[in-house]
MIZAVEX-874511 format. One record per atom (N, C-alpha, C): x, y, z. Coordinates in steps of 0.1 Angstrom, whole numbers, plus 5000, padded with zeros to 4 digits. Layout:
<zazas>
XYZ/...
</zazas>
This chain:
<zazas>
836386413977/836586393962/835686283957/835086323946/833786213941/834486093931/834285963929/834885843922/834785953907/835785893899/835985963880/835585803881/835085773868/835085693859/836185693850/836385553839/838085583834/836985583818/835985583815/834885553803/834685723802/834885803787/834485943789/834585983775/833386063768/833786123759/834186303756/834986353749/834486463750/834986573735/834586693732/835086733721/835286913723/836086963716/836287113721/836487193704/836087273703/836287373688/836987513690/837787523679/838287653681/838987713665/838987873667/839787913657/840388003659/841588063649/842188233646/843188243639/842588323638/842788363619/841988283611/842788263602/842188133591/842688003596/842387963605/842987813612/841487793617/840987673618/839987603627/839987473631/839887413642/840087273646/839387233657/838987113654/838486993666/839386933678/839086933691/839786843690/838986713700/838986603703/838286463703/839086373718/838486423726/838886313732/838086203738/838786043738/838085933742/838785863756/837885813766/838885733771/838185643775/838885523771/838185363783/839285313793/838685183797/839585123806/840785113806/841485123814/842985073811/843485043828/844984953830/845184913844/845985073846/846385103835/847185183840/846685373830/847285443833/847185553824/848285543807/847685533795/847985553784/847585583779/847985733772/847685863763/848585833747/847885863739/848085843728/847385963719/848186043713/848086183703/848286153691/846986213683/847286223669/847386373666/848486453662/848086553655/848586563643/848086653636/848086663620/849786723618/850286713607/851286763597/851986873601/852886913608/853287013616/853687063628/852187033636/851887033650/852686973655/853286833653/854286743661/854586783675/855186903675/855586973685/854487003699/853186983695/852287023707/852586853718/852486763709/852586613718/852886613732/854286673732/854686683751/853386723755/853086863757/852086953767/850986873764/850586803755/849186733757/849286593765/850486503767/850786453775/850986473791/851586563790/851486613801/850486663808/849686723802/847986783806/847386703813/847186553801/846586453801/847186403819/848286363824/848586333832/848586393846/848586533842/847386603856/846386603857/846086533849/844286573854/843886383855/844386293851/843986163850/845086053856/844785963865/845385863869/845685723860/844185693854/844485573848/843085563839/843485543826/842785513817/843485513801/842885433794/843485463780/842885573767/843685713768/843285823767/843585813748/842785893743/843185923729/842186033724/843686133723/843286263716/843786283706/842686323697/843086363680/842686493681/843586603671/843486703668/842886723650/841986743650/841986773631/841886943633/842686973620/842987123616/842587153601/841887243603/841487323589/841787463587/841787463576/841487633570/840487723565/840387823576/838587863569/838687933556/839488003550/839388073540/838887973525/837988003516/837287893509/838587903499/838888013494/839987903484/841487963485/842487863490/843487863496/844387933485/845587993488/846188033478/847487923478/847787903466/848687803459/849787883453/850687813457/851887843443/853187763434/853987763427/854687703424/856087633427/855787523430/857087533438/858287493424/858987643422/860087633413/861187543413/861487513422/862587453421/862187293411/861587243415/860887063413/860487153397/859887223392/859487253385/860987213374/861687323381/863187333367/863387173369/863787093379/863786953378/863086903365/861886913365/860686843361/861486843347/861686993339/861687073327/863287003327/863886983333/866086953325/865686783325/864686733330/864186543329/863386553312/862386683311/862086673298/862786683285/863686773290/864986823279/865986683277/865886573283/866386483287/866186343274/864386403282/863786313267/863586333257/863886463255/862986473238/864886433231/866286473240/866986453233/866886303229/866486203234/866286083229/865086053219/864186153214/863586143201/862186133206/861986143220/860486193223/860086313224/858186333223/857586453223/857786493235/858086673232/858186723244/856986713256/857086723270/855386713278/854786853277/853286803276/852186873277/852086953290/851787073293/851387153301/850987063318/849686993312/848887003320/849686843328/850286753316/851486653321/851886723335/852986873331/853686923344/852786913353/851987023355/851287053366/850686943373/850186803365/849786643373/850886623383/852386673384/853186613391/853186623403/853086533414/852586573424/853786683432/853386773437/854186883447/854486983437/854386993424/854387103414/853687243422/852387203427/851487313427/851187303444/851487343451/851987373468/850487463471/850087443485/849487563489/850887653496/850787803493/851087893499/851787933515/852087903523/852287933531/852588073535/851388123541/851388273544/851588333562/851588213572/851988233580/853488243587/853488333588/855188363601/854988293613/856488283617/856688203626/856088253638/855488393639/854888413652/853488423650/853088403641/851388383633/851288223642/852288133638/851988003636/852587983652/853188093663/852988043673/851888083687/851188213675/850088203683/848788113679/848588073669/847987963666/848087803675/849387813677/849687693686/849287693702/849287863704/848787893717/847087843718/846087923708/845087913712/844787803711/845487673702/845087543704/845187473716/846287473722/846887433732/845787473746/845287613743/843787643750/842987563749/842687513738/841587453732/841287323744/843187283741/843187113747/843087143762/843087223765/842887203781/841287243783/840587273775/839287253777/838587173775/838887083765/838586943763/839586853771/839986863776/840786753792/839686803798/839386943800/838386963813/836886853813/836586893795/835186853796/835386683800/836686603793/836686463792/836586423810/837086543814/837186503835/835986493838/835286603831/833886613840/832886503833/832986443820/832486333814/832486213827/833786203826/834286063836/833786073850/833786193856/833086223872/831886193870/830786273857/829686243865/828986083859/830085983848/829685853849/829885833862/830985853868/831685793885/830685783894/829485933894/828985993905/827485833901/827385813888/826185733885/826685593894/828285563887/828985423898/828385403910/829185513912/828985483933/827785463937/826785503928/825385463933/825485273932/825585283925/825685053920/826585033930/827585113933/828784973940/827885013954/827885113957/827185093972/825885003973/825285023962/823984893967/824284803963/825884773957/826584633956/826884583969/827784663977/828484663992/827184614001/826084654001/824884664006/824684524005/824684483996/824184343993/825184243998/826384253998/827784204004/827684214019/827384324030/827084304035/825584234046/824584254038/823284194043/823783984036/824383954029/824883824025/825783784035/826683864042/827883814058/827083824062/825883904068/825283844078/824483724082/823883684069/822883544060/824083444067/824683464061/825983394062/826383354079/826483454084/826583454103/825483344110/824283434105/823483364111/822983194106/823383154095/823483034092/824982954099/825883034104/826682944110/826482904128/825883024128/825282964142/824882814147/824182744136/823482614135/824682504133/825882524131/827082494125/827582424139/827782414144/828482364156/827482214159/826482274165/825082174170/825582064153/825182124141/824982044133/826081964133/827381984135/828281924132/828381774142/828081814153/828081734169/826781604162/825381654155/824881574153/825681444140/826081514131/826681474122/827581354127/828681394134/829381314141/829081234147/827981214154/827681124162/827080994155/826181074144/825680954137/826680874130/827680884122/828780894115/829480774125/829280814136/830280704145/829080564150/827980604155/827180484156/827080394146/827080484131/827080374116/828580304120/829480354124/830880314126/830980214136/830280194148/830580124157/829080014163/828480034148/826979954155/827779794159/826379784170/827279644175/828079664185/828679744182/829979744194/829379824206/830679824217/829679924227/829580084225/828880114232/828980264226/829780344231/829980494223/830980524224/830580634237/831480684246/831480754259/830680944248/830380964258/829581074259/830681174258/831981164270/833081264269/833781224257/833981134249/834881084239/834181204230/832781174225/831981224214/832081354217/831981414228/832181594231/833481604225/834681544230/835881574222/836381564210/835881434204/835581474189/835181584182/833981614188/832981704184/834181824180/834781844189/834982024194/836382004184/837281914186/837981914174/837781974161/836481874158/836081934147/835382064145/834882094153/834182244154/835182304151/836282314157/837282414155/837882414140/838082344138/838782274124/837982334111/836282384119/835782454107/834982574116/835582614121/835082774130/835282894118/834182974111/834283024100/834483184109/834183164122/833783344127/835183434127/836083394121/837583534119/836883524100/836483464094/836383464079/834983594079/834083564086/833183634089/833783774094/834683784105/835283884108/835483974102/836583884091/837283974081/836184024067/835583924063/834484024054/834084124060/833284144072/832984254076/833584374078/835584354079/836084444082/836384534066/836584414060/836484464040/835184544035/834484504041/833284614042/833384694038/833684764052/833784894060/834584944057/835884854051/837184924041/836584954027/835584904022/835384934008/834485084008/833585054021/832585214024/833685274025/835185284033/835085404035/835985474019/836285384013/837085434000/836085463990/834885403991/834085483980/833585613989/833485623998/832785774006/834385854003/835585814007/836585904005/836885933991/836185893979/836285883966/838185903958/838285973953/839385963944/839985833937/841285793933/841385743920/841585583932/840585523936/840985463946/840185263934/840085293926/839885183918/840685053919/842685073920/843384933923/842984913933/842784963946/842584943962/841584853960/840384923950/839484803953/838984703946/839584693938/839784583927/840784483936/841984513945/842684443956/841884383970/840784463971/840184453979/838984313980/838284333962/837884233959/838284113959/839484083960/840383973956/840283903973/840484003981/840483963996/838783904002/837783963997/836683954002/836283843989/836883763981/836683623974/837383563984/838183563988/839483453993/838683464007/838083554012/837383514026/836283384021/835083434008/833983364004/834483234006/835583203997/836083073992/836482954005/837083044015/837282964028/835982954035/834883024034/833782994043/833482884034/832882874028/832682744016/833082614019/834382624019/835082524020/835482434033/835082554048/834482504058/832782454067/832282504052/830882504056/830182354059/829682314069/828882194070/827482174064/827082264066/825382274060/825082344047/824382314042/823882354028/823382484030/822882524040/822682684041/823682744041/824482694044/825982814048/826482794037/826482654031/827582644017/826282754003/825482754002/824882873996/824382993998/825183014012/825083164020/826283224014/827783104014/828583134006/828783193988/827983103983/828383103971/827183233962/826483263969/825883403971/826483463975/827583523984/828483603983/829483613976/829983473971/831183493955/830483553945/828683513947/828283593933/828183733932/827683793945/827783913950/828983973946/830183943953/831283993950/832184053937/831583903933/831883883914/831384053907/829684053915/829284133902/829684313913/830184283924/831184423928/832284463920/833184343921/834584383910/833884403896/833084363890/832984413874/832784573874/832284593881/831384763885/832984843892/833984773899/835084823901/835984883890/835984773881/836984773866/836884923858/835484943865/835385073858/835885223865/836185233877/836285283884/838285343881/838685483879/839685513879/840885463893/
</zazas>
């Protein structure tokens, strides 16, 4: 299964009878999946199924589909709605008995809902209507899937020569700690002759035992370990693809918290910016994750 993207746009058209409509879907980032419907004056009723749609075919993103509806016939038929009308006409009879001019024609007909369009569809006109739309939206979920896959298929290309870069930096990293031990033992030793000039010097087995204390105290090779193993966990979830985005957005958080301890044990200036080339590395892996469903 190839990575989706949660970024997608897509659009679908349809008609029958005299009905015609769009419909628009968008999606960006989100931690989690949230779908949000607009449909026009009526429709209300479609909302579930397009919720629902939406949530088989998508894990996580913030979805928003609008439906616009038209009517193809060019001039709609209209009629009166009588009742508001006799209203309108017992409010006029109202006022003239108080010594005003009776209203003008064209007064009535300004009033808004006077003059209705027509409604010429039956209830089973208007529920096949709802069918072929409902078609519609599952073609546009299809196209917004295949939007988001083939940004995904563009991803995986970046995060893998991200991972690539993550791992050729553990190894920079390895091989600068190598020197890490030796360096430490020199370190120490100077450290103690500024400490004890004058005095006698200090035994040769004393200074090995110092030494190794401290060696251990900053032994980076399980930190080393473990990036390597995050690796190979990150290859194999972008090669197993699907909606594996929190895994590795969690993942990133583990292969920082390795960086931050090599760093923080590092003796040498090569290893402390063998380090911090790999938080930057990392850094710019999770932004390229965020996107990732």
């Amino acid at each position: 299964m190839a990575l989706s993207s949660m970024t997608g746009f897509a659009r679908s058209d349809g008609r029958h009878g005299t009905r015609s409509w769009t419909w628009e879907a968008r999606s960006v980032n989100s931690k989690t999946l949230d779908v949000r419907v607009r449909l026009p004056a009526g429709f209300e009723r479609l909302e579930p199924a397009a919720r629902s749609q939406a949530a088989e075919r998508f894990k996580r993103g913030s979805l928003n589909l609008t439906l616009s509806l038209t009517r193809t016939e060019e001039a709609p038929k209209l009629r009166l709605n009588r009742t508001l009308v006799q209203e309108a006409l017992a409010l006029a009879q109202e006022i003239e008995g108080m010594g005003a001019a009776p209203p003008r024609l064209d007064a009535l007909l300004a009033i808004r809902g006077i003059i209705e369009p027509a409604e010429e569809e039956d209830e089973s006109e208007r529920e096949a209507v709802e069918a072929a739309v409902t078609d519609s939206l599952k073609t546009v979920l299809d196209r917004l899937a295949a939007a988001r896959a083939e940004e995904g298929a563009r991803l995986e290309i970046v995060l893998i020569a991200e991972i690539d870069r993550i791992a050729a930096m553990t190894d920079e990293a390895a091989a600068s700690a190598e020197a890490q031990p030796e360096a430490l033992r020199r370190r120490l030793h100077a450290q103690l002759q500024e400490l004890l000039s004058g005095a006698a010097p200090l035994p040769e087995e004393r200074l090995a035992q110092e030494a190794a204390l401290l060696i251990g105290r900053t032994d980076i090779r399980e930190e080393l370990d473990r990036l390597s193993a995050h690796v190979a966990q990150a290859r194999d979830l972008l090669s197993g693809g699907g909606a594996v985005g929190r895994r590795l957005d969690f993942l990133c958080q583990e292969l920082n918290r390795e960086a931050n301890t090599l760093c923080s044990k590092s003796a040498s200036l090569a290893l402390t910016q063998a380090g911090l080339d790999l938080k930057a590395g990392i850094e710019q892996f999770r932004e390229q994750v965020q996107n990732i469903e």
